[in-house]
N, C-alpha and C positions, 0 to 999 in steps of 0.2 A: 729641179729648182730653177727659178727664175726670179732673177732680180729687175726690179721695175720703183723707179723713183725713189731709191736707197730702203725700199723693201724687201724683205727676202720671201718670196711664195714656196711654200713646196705643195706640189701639187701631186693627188695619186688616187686611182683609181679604184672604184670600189665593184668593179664587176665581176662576177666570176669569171671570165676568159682573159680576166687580166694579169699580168705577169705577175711573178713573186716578190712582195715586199717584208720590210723586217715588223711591217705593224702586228703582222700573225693573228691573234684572236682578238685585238682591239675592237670594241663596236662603241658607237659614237652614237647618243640616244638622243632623239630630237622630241623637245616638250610638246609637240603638236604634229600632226602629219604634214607633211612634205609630198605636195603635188608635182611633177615636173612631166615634160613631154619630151620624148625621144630626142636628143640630143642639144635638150637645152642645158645651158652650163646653171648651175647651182653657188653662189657665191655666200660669203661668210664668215663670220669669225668662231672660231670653238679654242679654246684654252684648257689645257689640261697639265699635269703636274706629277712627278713621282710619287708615291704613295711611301713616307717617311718609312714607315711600319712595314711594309713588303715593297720591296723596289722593283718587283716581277707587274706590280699595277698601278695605275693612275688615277688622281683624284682629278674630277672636271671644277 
């Protein structure tokens, strides 16, 4: 987590060699491909929400 001009970022990896976080099976589906090169940083906004009806999933 990092706060930056009364923002709060949390920031977390999606690599396989990267350490264990509590997102577990979340996947995060992008409306068009996603081009990037080896160690360009990727920035954005994605919003999502508990799922009333099962709290195990989230609605985007």
């Amino acid at each position: 987590r990092r706060k930056r001009n009364s923002f709060l970022f949390i920031l977390f990896c999606l690599s396989p060699g990267a350490g264990y976080t509590h997102w577990k099976q979340t996947v995060f589906y992008f409306p068009d491909y996603v081009t990037t090169k080896q160690d360009e940083v990727l920035e954005g906004k994605y919003s999502c929400k508990v799922n009333l009806e099962n709290t195990v999933c989230i609605n985007r």
